[in-house]
Each structure stands twice: as structure tokens, then as C-alpha cells.
C-alpha positions as CSV (number, residue, x, y, z in Angstrom):
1,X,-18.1,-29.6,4.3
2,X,-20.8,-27.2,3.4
3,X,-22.2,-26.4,0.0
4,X,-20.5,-22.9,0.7
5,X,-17.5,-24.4,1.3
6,X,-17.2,-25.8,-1.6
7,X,-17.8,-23.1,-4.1
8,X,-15.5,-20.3,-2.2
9,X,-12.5,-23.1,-3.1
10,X,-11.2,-22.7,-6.5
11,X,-10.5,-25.4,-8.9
12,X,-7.3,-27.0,-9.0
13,X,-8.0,-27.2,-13.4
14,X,-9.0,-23.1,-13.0
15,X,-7.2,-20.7,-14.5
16,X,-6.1,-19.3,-11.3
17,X,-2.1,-20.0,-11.2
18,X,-2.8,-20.4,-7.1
19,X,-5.7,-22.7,-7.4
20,X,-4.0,-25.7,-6.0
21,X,-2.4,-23.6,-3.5
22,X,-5.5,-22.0,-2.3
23,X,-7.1,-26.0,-2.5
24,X,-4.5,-26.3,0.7
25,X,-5.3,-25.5,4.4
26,X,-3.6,-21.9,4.7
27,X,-0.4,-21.9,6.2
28,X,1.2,-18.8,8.1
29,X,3.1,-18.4,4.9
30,X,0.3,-19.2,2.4
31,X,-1.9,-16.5,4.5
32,X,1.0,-13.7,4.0
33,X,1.6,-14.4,0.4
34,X,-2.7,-13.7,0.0
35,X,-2.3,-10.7,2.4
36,X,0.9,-9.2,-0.4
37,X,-1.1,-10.5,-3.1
38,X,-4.4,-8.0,-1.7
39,X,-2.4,-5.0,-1.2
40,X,-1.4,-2.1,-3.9
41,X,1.9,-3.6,-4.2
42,X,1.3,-6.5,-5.3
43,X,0.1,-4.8,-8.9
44,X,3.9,-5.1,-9.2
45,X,3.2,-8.3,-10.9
46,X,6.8,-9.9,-12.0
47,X,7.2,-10.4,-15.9
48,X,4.0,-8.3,-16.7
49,X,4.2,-4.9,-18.4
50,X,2.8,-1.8,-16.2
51,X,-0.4,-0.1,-17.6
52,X,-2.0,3.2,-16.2
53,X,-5.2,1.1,-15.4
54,X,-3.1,-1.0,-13.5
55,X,-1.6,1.5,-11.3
56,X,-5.2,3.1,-10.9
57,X,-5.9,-0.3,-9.7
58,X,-2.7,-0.6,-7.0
59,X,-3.9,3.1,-5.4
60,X,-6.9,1.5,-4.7
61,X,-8.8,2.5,-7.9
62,X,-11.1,5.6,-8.6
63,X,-12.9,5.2,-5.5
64,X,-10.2,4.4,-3.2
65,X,-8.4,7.0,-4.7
66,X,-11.1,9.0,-3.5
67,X,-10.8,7.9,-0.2
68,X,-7.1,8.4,0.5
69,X,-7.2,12.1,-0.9
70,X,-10.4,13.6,-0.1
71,X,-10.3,13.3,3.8
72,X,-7.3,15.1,3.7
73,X,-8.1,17.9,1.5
74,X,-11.0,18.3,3.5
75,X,-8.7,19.0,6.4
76,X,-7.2,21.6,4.4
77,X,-9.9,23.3,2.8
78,X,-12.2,23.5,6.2
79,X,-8.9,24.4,8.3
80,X,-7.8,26.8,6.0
81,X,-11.3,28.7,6.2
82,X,-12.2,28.0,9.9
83,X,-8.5,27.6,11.4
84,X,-10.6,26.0,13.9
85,X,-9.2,22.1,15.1
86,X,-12.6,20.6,15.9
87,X,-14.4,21.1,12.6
88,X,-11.5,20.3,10.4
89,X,-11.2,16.8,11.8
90,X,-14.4,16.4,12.5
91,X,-15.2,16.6,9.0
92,X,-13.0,14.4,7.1
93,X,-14.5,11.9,9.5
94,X,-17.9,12.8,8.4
95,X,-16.6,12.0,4.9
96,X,-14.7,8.8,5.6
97,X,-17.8,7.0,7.1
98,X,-20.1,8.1,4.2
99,X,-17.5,6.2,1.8
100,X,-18.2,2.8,4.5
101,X,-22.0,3.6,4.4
102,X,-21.5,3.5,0.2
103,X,-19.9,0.0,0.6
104,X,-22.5,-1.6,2.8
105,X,-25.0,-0.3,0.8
106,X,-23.1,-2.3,-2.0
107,X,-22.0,-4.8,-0.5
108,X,-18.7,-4.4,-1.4
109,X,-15.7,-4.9,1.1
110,X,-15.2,-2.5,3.5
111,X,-11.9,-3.8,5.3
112,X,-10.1,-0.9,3.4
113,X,-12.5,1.5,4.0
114,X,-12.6,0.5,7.9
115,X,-9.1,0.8,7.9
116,X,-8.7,4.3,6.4
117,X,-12.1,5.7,8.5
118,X,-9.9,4.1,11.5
119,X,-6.5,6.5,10.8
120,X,-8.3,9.6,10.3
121,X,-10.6,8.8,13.5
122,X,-7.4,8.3,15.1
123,X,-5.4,11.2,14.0
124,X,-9.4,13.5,14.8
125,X,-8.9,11.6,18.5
126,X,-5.3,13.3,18.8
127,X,-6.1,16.6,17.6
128,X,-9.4,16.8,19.6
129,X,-7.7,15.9,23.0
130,X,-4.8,17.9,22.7
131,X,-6.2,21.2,20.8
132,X,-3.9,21.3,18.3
133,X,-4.5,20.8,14.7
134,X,-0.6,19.5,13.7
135,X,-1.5,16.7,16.3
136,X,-3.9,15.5,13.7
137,X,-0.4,14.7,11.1
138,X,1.2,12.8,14.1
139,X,-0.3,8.7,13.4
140,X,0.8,9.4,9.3
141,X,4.4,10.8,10.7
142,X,4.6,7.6,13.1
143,X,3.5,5.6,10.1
144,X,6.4,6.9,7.6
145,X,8.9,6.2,10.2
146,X,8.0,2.9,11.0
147,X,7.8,2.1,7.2
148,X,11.2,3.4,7.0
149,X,13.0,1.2,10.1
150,X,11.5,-1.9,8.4
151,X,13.0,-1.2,5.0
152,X,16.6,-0.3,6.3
153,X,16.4,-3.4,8.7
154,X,15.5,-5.3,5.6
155,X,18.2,-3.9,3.9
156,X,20.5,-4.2,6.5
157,X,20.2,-7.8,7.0
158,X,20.1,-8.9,3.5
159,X,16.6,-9.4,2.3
160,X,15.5,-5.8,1.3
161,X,12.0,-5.8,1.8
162,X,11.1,-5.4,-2.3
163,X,12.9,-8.5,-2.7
164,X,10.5,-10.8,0.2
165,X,7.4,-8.5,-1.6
166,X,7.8,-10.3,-5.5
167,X,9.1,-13.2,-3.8
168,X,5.6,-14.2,-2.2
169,X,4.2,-13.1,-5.8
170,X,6.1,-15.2,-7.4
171,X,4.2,-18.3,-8.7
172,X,5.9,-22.1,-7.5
173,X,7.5,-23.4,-10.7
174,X,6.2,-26.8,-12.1
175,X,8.0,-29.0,-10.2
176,X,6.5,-27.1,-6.5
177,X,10.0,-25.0,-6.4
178,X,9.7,-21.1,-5.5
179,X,12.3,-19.0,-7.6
180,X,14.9,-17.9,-5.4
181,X,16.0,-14.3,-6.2
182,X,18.6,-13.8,-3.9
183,X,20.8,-16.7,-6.1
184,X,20.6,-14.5,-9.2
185,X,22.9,-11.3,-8.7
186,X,20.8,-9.7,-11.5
187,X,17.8,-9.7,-9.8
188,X,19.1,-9.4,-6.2
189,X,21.0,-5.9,-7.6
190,X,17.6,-4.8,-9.1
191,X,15.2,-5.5,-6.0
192,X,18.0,-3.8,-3.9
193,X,17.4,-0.3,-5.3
194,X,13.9,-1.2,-5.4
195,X,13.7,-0.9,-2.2
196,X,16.1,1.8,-1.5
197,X,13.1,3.7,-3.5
198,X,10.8,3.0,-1.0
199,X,14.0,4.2,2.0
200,X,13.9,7.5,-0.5
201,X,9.9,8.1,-0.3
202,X,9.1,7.3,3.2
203,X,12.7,9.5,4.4
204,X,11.5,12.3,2.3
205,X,8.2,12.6,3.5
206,X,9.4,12.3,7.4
207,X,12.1,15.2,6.2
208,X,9.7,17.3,5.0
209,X,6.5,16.6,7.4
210,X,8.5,16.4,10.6
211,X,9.8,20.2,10.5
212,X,6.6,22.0,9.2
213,X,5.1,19.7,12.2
214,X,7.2,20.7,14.7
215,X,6.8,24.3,13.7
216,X,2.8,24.3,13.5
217,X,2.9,25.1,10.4
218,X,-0.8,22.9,9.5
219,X,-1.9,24.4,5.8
220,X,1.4,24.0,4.5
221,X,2.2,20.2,6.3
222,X,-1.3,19.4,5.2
223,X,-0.7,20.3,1.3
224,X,2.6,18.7,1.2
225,X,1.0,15.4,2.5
226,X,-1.3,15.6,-0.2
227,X,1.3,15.8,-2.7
228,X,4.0,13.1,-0.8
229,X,0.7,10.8,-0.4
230,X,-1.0,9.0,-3.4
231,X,0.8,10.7,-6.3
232,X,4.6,10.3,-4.8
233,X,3.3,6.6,-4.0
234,X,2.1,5.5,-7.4
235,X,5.6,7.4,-8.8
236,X,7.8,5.2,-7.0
237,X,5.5,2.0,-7.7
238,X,5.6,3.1,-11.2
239,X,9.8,2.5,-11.4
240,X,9.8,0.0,-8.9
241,X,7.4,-1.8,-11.6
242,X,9.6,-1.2,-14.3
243,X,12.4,-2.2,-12.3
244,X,11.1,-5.4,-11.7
245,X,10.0,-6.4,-14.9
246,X,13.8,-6.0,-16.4
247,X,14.7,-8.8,-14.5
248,X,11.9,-11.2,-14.0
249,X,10.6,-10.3,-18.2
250,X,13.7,-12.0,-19.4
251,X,12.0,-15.2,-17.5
252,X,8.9,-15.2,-19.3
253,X,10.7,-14.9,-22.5
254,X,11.7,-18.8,-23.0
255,X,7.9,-19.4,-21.5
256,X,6.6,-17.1,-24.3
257,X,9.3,-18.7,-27.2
């Protein structure tokens, strides 16, 4: 093992609640819990109380804040004046690679970047090829209604999606165990509207963004995806946070005692 090896593993004795964990070779499971753990989501922390810095944080913070909204309002503003296709996707892509120059020049991590830079060049591709500018809103409508499918299937079968989410959060207890929510009603009841949240936000953005698409109406869809994006997202975190902690704060509290 390499001298770089060892000082990107953490120590068991850290303060790091997943140290030992980490210490492990990754399984498929320990690689998906790090992967939830990474996203926005997992700011949803179980047992801790929500904080406006925190939220900042699980949108990605100022500058990935930055990122999600100003590609699209670019579209807008440049559409809006030109109501030409090519330069309003041409130019949120313009913007979108300066933000991954930024991190490079950094050295910070890019992946997010890369992967936003990749949906606008995507939805740019569509709307280039065929010449019209409410083709550019069609990978984002795709998205919402994929979101959606996974979250009533989750529902459907028994594990709503909200629930699996805190469940890979969820630290082992001492003796190795995983807390299993589904055996408290409590918490399975809570998680269960949690997610029908989420059902509410992605069906409400595919009811409004689906007709205004359908009828070309690009300044308007445009706006409204602004406003359904980033704000409507760190909303429903915001109560899906304080939803959580009702159940999984009353845990803590022997901890704490």
C-alpha cells in the first residue's frame, strides 16, 4: 500500500462516525450509502436541527447555487431579447463551462459542475437540431417524470424512497446493527409523507411544465422552471427536514440525557 493510500483512509479513533466503515473495502452498499451521503439530500441529517447555512449547503452552496439558476436565466433573458434558439442555448453553455474552468483553476471538484455543463449541453443539442427553443426544456421534463415513477414505485412497494434515503444515513448502532425504520410505525408514517412531498414537487412541475411545453409557450415555461427549480427544491427539503427530525430527535434524546 502506497503512502497515499494511507492518508486518504480515515482513522478508525477519528471523529468521523463512518471511519471504521470507510477502513472497509467498499461494498455495492457501502458505495451507495457515500453516493446519498454526497448529494443535497443527505443535509437531511436524522436527529440534527435544520439551519439556513445548512440548506445553502444541500443546494449546492453560493456557488452551486449559482450554477443551477444562472444558466437558466440566461436562457430567458437572451431568449426573451433575441427570440432566437441558437444564441439562447448557446449561451448558458458559454456560462456553464466558465463555472468548470473556475474549478480547475481551483482545484476544486468538478463532478457537479461536469454534470450540470452536461444537461444544459444536452438540452442546447436538442434545441439546436430541432429548431425549437421549447426542445431545450424537454431532458428537465424527462428528468421530473422519471423522478416521479421512482417515488410512486417506491411507495407502491413499501419502501418510499425518503425512507431508503435516511436509512443509508443512518449511522450502525454500537453493536454493528442499522436502525430499522420500517419496524417503528412512528417513523415509517413520517418518511411516508416525506416522500409523498417529493410525488407533490416533481408532479407539480411536470403539470405545469408539460402544457406551457406543448404549447410553445418558452418565456413563460422558462420562468416557471426557475421558480419550480432551486427555490421549490430547498422548500420541500426544508419540511422533509423537519419531518424527519420529529421522529429520529426523540432518538438522540436518551443519547443526549
Amino acid at each position: 500500500m502506497t503512502d497515499h493510500d494511507d492518508r486518504s483512509r480515515p482513522e478508525v479513533g477519528s471523529d468521523d462516525p463512518y471511519a471504521a466503515e470507510r477502513a472497509e473495502p467498499l461494498s455495492l452498499h457501502a458505495q451507495l450509502r457515500d453516493a446519498v451521503r454526497n448529494a443535497g439530500i443527505a443535509q437531511v441529517a436524522p436527529g440534527e436541527a435544520p439551519s439556513g447555512r445548512a440548506l445553502l449547503t444541500a443546494v449546492g452552496g453560493v456557488r452551486g447555487l449559482a450554477e443551477s439558476v444562472l444558466p437558466g436565466f440566461a436562457f430567458l433573458i437572451v431568449y426573451a431579447i433575441t427570440k432566437s434558439v441558437v444564441p439562447s442555448v448557446v449561451v448558458p453553455v458559454l456560462i456553464g463551462l466558465v463555472f468548470v474552468g473556475l474549478r480547475l483553476l481551483q482545484r476544486q471538484s468538478v463532478m457537479m459542475s461536469f454534470a450540470g455543463i452536461l444537461g444544459v449541453a444536452i438540452s442546447a443539442g436538442l434545441a439546436l437540431i430541432t429548431g425549437r427553443a421549447e426542445s431545450n426544456f424537454i431532458p428537465g421534463i424527462v428528468i421530473n417524470a422519471v423522478f416521479l415513477v421512482v417515488l410512486l414505485g417506491s411507495l407502491a412497494v413499501g419502501r418510499p424512497l425518503i425512507g431508503v434515503v435516511v436509512g443509508l444515513l443512518l449511522p450502525a448502532r454500537a453493536d454493528g446493527t442499522t436502525v430499522d425504520w420500517r419496524a417503528d410505525a412512528a417513523k415509517r408514517r413520517v418518511l411516508t409523507v416525506a416522500t409523498w412531498l417529493w410525488v407533490g414537487l416533481f408532479a407539480l412541475r411536470l403539470a405545469i411544465e408539460v402544457p406551457l411545453w406543448l404549447t410553445a409557450q418558452v418565456e413563460l415555461l422558462a420562468g416557471i422552471k426557475l421558480v419550480t427549480g432551486v427555490p421549490l427544491y430547498a422548500a420541500v427539503l426544508w419540511v422533509t427536514w423537519l419531518l424527519v427530525r420529529t421522529v429520529f430527535a426523540r432518538d438522540e434524546e436518551p443519547a443526549a440525557a
